[in-house]
MARNUNU-292689 format. One line per field, with one value per atom (N, C-alpha, C): residue number from 1; z, y negated, x; chain; residue in three letters. Coordinates in nm, 4 decimals, padded with zeros to 6 digits. Layout:
<rs>
n: NUM,...;
w: Z,...;
v: Y,...;
u: X,...;
chain: A,...;
res: Ala,...;
</rs>
This chain:
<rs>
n: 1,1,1,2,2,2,3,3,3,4,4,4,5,5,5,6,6,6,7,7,7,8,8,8,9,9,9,10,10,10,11,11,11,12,12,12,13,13,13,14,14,14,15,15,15,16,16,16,17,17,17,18,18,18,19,19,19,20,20,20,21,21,21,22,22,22,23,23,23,24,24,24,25,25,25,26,26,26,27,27,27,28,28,28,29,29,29,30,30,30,31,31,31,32,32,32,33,33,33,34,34,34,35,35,35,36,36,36,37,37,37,38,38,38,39,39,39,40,40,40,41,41,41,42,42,42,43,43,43,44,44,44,45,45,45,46,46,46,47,47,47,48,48,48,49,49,49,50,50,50,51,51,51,52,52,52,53,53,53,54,54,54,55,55,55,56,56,56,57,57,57,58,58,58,59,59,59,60,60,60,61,61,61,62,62,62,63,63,63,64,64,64,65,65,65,66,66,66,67,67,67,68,68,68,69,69,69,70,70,70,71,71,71,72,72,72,73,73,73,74,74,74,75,75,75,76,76,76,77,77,77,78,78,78,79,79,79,80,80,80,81,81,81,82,82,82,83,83,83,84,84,84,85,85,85,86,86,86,87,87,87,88,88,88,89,89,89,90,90,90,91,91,91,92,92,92,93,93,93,94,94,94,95,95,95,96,96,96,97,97,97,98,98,98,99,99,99,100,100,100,101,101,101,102,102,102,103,103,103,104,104,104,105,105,105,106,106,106,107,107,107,108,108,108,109,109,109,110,110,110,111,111,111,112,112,112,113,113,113,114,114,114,115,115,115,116,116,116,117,117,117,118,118,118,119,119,119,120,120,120,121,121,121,122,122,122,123,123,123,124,124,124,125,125,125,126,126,126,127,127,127,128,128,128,129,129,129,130,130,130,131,131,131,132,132,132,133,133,133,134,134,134,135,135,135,136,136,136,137,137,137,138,138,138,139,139,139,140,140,140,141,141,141,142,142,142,143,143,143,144,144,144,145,145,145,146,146,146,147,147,147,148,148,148,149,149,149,150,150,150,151,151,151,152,152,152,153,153,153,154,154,154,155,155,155;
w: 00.0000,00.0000,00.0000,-00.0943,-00.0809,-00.0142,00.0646,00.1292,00.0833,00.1233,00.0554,00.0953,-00.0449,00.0167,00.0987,00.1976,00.2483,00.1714,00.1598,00.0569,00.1713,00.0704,00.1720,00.1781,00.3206,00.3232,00.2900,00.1835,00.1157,-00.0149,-00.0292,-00.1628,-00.0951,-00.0121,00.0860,-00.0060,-00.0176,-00.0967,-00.1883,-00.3119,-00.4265,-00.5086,-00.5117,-00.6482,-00.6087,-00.4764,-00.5117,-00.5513,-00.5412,-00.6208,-00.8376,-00.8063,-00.9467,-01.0202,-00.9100,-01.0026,-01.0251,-00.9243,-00.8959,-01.0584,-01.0373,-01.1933,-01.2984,-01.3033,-01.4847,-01.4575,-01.3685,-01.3129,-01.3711,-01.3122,-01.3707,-01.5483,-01.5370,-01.6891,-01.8109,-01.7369,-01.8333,-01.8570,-01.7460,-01.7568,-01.8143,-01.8334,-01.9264,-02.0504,-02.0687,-02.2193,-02.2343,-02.1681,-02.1759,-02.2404,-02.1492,-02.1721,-02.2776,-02.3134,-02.4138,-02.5797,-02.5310,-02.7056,-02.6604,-02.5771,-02.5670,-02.6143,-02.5874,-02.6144,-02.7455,-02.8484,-02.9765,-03.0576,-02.9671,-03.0631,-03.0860,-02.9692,-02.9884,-03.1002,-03.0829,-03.1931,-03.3318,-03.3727,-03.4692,-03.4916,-03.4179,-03.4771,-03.4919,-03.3943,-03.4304,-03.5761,-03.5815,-03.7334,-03.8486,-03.8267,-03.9156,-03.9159,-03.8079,-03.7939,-03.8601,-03.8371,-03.9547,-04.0957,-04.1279,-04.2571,-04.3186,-04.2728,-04.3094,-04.3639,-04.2294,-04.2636,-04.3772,-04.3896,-04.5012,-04.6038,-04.6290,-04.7538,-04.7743,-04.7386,-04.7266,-04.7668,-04.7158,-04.7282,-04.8986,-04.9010,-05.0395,-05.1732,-05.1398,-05.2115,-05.2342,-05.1771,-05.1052,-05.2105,-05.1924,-05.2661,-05.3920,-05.4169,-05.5734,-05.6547,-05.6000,-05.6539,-05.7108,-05.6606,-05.6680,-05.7991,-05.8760,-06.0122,-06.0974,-06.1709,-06.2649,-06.4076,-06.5366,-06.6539,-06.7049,-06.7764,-06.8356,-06.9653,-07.0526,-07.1870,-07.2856,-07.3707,-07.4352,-07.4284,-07.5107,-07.4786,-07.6164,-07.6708,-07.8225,-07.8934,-07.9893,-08.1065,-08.1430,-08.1747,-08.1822,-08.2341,-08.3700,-08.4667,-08.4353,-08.3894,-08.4105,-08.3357,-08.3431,-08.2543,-08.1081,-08.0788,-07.9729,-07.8330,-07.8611,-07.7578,-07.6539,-07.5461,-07.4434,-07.3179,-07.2431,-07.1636,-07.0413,-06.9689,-06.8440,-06.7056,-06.6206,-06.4712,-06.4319,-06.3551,-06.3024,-06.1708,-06.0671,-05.8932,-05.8535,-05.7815,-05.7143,-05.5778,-05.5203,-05.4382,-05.2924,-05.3336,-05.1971,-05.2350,-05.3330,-05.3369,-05.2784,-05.2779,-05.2196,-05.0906,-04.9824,-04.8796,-04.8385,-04.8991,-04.8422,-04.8358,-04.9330,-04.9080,-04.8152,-04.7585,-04.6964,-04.5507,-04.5395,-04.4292,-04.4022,-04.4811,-04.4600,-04.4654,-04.5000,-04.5070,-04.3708,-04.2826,-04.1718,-04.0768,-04.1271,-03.9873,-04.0026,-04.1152,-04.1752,-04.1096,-04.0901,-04.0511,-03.9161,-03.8453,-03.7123,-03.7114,-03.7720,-03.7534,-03.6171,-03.6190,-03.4536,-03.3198,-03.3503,-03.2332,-03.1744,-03.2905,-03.2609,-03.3096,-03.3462,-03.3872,-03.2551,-03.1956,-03.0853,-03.1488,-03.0966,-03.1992,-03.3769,-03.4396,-03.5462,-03.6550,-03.7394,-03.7604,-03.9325,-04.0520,-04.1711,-04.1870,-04.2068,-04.2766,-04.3937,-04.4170,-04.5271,-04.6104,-04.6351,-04.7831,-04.8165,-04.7390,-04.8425,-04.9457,-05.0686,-05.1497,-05.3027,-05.3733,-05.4914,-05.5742,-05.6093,-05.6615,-05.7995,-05.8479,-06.0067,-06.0749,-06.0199,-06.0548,-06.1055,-06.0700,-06.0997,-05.9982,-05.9004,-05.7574,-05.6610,-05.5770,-05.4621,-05.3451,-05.2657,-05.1650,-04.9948,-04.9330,-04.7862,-04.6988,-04.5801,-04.4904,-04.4077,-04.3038,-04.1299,-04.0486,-03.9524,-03.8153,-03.7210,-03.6053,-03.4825,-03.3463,-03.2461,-03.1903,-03.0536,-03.0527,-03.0285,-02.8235,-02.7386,-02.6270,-02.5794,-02.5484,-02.5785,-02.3871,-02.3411,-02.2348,-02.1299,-01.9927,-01.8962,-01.8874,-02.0072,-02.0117,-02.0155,-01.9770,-02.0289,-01.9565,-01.8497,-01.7259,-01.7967,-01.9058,-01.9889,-02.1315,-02.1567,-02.2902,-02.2600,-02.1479,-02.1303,-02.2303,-02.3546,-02.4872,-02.5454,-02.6136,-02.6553,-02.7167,-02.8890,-02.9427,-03.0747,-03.1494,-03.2758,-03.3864,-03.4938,-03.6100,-03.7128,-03.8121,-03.9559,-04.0546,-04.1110,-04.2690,-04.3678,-04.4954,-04.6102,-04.7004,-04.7948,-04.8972,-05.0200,-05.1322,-05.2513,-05.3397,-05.3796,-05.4881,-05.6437,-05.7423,-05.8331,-05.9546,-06.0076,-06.0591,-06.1513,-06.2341,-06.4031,-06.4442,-06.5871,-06.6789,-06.7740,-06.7883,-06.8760,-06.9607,-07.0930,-07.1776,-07.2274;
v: 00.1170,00.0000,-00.1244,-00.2765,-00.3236,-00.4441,-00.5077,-00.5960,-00.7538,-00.8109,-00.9413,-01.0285,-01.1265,-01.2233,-01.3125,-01.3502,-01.4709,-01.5881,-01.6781,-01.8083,-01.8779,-01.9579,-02.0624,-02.1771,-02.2517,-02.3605,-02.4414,-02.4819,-02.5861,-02.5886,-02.4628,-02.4827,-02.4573,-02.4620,-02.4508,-02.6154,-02.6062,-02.6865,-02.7695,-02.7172,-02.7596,-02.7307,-02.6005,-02.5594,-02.6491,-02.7003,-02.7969,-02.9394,-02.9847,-03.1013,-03.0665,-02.9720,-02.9174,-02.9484,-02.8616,-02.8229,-03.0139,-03.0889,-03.1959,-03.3113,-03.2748,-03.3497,-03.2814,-03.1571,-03.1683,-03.1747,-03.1885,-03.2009,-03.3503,-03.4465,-03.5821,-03.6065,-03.5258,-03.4714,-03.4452,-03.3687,-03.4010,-03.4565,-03.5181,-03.6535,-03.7558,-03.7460,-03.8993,-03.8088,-03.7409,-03.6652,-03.6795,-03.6313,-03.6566,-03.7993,-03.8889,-03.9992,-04.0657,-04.0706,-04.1149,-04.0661,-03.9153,-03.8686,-03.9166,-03.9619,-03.9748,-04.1513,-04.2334,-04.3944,-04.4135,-04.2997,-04.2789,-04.2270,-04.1050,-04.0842,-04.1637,-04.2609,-04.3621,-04.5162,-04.5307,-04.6205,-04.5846,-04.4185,-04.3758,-04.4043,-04.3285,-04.3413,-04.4390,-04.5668,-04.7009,-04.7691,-04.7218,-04.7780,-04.6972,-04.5669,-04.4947,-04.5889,-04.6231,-04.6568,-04.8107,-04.8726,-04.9771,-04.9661,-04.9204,-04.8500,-04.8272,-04.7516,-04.6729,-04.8332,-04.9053,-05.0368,-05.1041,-05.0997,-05.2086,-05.1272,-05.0132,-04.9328,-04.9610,-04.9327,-04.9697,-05.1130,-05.2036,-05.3562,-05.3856,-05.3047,-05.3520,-05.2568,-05.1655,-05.1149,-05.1854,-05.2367,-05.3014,-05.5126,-05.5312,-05.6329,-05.6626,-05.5055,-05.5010,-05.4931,-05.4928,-05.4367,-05.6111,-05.7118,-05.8418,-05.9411,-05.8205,-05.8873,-05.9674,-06.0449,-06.1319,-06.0887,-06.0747,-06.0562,-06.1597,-06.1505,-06.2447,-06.2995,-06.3476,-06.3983,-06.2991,-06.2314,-06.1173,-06.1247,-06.0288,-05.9782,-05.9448,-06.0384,-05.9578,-06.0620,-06.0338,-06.1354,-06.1446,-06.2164,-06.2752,-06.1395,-06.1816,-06.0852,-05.9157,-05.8732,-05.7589,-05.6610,-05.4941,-05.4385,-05.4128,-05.4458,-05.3713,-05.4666,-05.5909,-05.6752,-05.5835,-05.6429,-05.5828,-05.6592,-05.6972,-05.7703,-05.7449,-05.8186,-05.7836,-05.8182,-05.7420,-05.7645,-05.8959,-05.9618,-06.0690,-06.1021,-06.1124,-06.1237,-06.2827,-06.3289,-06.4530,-06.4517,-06.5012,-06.4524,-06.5034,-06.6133,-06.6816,-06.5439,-06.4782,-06.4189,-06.2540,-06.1871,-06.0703,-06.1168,-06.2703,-06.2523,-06.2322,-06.3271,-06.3324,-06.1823,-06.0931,-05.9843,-05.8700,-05.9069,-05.8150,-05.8628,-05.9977,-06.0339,-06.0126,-05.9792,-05.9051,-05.7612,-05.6883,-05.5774,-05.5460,-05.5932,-05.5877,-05.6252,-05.7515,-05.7903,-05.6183,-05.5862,-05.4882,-05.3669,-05.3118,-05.1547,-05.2271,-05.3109,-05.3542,-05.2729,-05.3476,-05.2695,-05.3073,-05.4748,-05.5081,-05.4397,-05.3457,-05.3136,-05.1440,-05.1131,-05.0278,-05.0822,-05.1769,-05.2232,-05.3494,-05.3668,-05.5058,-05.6283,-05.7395,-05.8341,-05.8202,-05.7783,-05.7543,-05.8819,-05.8623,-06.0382,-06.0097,-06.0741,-06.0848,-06.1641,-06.0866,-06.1857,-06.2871,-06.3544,-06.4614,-06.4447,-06.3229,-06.2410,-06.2063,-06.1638,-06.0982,-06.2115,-06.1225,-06.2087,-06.1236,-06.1858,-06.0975,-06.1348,-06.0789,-06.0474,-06.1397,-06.0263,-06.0695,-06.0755,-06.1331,-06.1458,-05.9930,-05.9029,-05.7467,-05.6533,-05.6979,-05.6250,-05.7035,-05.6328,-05.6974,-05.6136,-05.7351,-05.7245,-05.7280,-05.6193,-05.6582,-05.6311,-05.7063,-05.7185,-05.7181,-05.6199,-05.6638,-05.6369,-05.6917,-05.6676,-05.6655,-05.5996,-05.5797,-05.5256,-05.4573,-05.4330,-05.3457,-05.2685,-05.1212,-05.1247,-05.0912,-05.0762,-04.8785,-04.8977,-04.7423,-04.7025,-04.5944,-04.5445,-04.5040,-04.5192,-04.5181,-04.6227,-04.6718,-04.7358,-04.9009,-04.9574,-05.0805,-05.1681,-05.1423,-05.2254,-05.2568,-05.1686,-05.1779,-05.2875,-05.2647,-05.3743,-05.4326,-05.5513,-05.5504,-05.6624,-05.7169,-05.7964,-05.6350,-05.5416,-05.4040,-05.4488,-05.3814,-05.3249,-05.3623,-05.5078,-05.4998,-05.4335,-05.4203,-05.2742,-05.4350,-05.3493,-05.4433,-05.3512,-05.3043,-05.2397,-05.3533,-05.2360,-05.3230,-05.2193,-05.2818,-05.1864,-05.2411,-05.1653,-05.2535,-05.1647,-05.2512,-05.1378,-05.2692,-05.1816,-05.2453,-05.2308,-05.3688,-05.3240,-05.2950,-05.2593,-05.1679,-05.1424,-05.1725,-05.1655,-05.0296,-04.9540,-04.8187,-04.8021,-04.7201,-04.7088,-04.5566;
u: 00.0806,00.0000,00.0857,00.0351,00.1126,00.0133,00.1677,00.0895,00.1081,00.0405,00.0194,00.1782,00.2215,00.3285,00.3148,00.3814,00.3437,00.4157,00.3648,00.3361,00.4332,00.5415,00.6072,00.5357,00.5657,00.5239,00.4849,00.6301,00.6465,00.5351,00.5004,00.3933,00.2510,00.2197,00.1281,-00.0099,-00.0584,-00.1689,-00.1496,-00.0592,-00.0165,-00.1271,-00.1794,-00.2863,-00.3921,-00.4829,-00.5345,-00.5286,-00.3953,-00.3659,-00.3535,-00.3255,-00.3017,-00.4624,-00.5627,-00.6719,-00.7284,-00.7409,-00.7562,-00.7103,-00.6009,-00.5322,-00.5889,-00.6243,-00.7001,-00.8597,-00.9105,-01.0741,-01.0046,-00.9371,-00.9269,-00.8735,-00.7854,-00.7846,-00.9313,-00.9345,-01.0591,-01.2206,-01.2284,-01.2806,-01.2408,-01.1302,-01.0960,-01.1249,-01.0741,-01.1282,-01.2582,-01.3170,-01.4934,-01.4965,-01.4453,-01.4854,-01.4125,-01.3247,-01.2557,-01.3392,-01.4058,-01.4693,-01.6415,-01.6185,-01.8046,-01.7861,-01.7024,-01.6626,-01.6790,-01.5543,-01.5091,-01.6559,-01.7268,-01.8645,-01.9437,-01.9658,-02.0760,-02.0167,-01.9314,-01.8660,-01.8522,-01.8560,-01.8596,-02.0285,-02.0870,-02.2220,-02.3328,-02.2760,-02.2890,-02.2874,-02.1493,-02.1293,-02.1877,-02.1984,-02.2795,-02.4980,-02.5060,-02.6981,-02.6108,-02.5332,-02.4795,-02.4944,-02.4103,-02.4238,-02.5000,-02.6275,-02.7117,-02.7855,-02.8180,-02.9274,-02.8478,-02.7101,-02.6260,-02.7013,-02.6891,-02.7336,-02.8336,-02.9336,-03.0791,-03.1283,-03.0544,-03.0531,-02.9911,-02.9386,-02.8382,-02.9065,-02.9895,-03.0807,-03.1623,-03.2537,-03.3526,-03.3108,-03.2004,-03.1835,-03.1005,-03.0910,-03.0581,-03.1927,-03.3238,-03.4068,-03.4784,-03.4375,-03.5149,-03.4179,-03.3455,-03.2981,-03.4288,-03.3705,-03.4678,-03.4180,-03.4426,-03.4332,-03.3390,-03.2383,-03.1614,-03.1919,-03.1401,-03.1582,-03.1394,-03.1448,-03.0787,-02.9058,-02.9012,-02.7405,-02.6921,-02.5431,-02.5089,-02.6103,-02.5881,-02.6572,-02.7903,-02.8298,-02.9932,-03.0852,-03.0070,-03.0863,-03.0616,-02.9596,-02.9537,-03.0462,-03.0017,-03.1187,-03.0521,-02.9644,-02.8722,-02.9238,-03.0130,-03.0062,-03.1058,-03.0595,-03.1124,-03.1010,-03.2092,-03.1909,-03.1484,-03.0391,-02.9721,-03.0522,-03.0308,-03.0384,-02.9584,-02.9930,-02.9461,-02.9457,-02.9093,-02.9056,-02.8978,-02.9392,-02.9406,-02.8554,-02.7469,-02.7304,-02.8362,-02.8966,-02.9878,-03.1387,-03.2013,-03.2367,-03.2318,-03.0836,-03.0273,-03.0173,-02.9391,-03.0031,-03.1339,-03.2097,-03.3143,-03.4135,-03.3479,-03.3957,-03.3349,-03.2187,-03.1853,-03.2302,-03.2924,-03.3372,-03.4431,-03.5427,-03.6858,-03.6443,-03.5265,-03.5610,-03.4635,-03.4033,-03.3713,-03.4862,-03.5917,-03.6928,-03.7589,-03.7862,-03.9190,-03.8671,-03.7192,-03.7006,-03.6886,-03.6991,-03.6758,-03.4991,-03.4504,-03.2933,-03.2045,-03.2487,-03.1921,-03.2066,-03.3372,-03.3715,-03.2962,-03.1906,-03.1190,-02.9848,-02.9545,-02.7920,-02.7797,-02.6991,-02.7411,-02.6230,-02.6480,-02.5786,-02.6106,-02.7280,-02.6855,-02.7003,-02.6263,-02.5845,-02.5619,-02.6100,-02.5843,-02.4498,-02.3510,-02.2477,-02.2277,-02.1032,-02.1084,-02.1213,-02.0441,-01.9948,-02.1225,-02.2344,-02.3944,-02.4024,-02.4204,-02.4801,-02.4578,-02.4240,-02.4057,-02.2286,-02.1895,-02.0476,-01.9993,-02.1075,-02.0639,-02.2531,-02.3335,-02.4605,-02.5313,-02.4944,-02.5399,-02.5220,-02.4201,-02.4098,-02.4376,-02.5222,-02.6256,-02.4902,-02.4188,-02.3257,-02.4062,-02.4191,-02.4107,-02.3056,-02.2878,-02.2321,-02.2780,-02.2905,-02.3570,-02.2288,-02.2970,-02.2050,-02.2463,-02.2024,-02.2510,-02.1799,-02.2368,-02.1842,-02.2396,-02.1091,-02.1437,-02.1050,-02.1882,-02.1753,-02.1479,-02.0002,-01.9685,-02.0056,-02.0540,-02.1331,-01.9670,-02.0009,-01.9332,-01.8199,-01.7726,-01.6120,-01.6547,-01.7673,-01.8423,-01.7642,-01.7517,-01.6766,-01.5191,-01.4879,-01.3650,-01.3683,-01.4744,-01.5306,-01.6723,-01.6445,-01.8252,-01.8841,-01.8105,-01.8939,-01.9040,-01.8690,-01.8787,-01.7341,-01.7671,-01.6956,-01.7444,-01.6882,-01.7517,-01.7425,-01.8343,-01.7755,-01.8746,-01.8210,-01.8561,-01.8716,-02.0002,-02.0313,-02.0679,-02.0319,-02.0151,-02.0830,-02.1927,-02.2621,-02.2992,-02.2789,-02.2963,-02.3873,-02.5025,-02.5828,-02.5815,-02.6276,-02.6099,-02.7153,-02.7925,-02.8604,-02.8382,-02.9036,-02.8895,-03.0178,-03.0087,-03.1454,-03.0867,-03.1918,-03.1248,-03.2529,-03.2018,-03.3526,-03.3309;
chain: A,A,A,A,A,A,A,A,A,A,A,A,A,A,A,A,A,A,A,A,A,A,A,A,A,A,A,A,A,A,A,A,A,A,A,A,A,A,A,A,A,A,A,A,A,A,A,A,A,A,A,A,A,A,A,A,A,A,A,A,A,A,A,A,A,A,A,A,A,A,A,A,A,A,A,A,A,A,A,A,A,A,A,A,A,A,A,A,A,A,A,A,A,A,A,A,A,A,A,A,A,A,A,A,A,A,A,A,A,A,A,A,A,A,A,A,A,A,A,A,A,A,A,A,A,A,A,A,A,A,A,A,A,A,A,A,A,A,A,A,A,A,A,A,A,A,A,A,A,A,A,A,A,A,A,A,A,A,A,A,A,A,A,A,A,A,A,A,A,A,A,A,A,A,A,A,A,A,A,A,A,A,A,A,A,A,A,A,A,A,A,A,A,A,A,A,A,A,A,A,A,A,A,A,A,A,A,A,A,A,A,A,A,A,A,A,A,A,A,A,A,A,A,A,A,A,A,A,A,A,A,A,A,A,A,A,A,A,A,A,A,A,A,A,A,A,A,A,A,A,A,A,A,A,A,A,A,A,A,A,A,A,A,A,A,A,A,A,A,A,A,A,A,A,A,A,A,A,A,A,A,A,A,A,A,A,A,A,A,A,A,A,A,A,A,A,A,A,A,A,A,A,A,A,A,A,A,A,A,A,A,A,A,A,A,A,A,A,A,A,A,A,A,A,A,A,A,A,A,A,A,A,A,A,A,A,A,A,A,A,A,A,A,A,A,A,A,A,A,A,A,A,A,A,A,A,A,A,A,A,A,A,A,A,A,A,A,A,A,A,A,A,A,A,A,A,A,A,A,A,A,A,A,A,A,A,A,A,A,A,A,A,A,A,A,A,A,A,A,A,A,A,A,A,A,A,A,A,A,A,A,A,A,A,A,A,A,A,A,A,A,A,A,A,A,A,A,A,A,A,A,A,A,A,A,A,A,A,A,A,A,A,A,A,A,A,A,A,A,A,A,A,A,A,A,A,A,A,A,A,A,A,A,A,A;
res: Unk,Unk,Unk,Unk,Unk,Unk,Unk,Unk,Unk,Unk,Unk,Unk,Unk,Unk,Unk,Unk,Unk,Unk,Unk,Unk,Unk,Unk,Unk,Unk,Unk,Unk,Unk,Unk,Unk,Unk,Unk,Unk,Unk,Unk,Unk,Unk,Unk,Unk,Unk,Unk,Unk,Unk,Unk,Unk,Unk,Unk,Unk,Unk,Unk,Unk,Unk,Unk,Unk,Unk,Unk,Unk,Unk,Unk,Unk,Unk,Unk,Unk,Unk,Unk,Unk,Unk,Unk,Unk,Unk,Unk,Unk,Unk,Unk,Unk,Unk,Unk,Unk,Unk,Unk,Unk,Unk,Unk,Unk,Unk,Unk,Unk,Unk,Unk,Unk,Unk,Unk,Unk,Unk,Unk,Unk,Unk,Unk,Unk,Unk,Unk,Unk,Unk,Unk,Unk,Unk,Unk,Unk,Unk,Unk,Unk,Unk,Unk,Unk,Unk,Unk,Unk,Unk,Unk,Unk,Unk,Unk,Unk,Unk,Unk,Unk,Unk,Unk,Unk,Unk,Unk,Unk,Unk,Unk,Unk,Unk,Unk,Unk,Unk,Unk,Unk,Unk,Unk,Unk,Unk,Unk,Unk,Unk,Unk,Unk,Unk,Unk,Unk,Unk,Unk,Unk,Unk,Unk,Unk,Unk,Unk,Unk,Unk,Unk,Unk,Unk,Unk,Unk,Unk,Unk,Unk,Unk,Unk,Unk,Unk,Unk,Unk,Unk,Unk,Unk,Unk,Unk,Unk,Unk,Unk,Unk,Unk,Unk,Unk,Unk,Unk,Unk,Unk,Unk,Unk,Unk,Unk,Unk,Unk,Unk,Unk,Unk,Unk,Unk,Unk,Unk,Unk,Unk,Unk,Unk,Unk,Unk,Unk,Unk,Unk,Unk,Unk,Unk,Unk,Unk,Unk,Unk,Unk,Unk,Unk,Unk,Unk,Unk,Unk,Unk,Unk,Unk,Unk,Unk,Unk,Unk,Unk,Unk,Unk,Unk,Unk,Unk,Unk,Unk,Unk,Unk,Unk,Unk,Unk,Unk,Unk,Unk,Unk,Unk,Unk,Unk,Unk,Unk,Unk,Unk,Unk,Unk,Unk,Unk,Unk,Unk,Unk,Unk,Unk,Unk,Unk,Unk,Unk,Unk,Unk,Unk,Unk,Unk,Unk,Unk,Unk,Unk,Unk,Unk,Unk,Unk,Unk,Unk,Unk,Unk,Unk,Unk,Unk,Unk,Unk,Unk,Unk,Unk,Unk,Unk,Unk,Unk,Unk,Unk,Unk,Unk,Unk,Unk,Unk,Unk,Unk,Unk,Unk,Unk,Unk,Unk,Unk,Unk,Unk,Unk,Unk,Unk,Unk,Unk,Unk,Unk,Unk,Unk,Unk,Unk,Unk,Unk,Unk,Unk,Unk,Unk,Unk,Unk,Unk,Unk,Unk,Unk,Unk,Unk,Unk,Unk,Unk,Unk,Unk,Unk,Unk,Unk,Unk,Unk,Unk,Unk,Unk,Unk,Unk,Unk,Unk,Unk,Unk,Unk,Unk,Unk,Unk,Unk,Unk,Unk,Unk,Unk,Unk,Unk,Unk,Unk,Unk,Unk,Unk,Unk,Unk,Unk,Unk,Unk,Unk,Unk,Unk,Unk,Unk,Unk,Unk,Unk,Unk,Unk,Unk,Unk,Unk,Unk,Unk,Unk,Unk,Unk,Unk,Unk,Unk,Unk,Unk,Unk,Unk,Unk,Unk,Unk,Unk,Unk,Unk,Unk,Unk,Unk,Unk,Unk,Unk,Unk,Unk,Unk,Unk,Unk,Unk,Unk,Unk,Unk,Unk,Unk,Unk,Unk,Unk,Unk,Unk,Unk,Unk,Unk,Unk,Unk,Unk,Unk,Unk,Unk,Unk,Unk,Unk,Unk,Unk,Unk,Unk,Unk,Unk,Unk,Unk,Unk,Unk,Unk,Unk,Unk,Unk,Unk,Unk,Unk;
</rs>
């Protein structure tokens, strides 16, 4: 039979400092991927409304003058974008999905507008309050999407 070692002193309540440091260990892990998920998926419900918004105000093109020469058959008339028009639509289509009420700070940037009179440009921004670490970032964490749709006439 064997009998048990006796344990020196000196290591006498080490394993609970041990277990102690990765119990703290991995709580910051917790918390560090729970900070990082919510900032990811912030900017993803961003995104999503930029997309939506920039769909949404590619669709308020006006008809252009023809295209190519008078007489021929090739004319075809172009899409055209306003850019005070593409805001103003991405601003009803932000009041309309109530997008503020899940993005906080959410704010139309300068840049919305249109590019080259055929791409409807958004920009939002906002900002992301990441869970437990607030006392660490208490304005949050701003993120900025960018979405571009474009109109096009096809026959």
């Amino acid at each position: 039979m064997r009998t048990a070692e006796k344990v020196p002193e000196d290591d006498a309540g080490q394993v609970g400092v041990l277990i102690i440091g990765y119990v703290l260990l991995a709580l910051l892990v917790i918390t560090v991927v729970a900070a990082a998920s919510s900032v990811y998926l912030g900017h993803k419900r961003l995104l999503s409304a930029a997309d939506g918004a920039a769909l949404a105000a590619a669709d308020t093109f006006s008809l252009s003058q023809v295209q190519g020469s008078e007489a021929g058959p090739g004319n075809v008339p172009a899409a055209v974008l306003d850019a005070g028009a593409v805001t103003a639509a991405v601003e009803r289509y932000l009041a309309d999905s109530r997008a503020s009420e899940r993005i906080d700070s959410l704010n139309v940037a300068a840049e919305t507008g249109t590019v080259d009179s055929r791409t409807a440009r958004v920009v939002l921004s906002g900002v992301v309050h990441p869970p437990i670490v607030n006392f660490l970032v208490p304005d949050g964490i701003p993120i900025t999407a960018q979405s571009d749709a474009r109109a096009r006439l096809t026959r």
